[in-house]
C-alpha positions in Angstrom: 0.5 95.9 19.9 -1.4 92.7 20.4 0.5 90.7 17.5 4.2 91.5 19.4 2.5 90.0 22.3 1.9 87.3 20.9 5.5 87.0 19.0 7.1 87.3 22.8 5.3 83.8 23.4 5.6 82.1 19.9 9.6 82.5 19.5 10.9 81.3 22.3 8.1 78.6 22.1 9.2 77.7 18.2 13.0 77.8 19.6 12.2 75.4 22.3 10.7 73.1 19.9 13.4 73.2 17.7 15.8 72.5 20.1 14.1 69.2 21.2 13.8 67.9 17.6 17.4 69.0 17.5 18.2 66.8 20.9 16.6 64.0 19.6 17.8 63.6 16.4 21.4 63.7 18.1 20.2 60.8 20.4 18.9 59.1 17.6 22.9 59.7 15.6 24.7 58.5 18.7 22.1 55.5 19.7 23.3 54.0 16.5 19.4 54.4 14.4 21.0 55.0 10.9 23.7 52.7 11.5 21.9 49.8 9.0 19.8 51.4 6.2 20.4 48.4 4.0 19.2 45.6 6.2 15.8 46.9 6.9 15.3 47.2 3.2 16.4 43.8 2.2 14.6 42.2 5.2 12.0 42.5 3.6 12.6 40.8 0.6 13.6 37.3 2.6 10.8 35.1 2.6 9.7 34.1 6.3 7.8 31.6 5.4 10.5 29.0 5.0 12.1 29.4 8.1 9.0 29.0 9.8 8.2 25.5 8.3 11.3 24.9 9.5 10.4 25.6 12.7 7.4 23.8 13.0 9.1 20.5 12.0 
């Protein structure tokens, strides 16, 4: 009796949850995250370095 006690918390809790995660993955689709997967991986490959002597001159 005690465990269906405890399910009548835990499911609408794990629903709740769920839906948030849900929520903010949508935000994340429409605030345009995933809109430029290749640029953050090739910004890493540019060197810095010479555009901040270039800078400093």
């Amino acid at each position: 009796m005690v465990l269906m006690n405890i399910l009548l918390y835990l499911i609408p809790v794990a629903l709740c949850l769920g839906l948030i995660g849900l929520l903010a993955f949508v935000w994340a689709l429409k605030s345009n995250q995933y809109d430029d997967m290749d640029g953050a991986a090739n910004r890493i490959l540019l060197d810095d370095d010479l555009d901040d002597d270039k800078k400093l001159k």
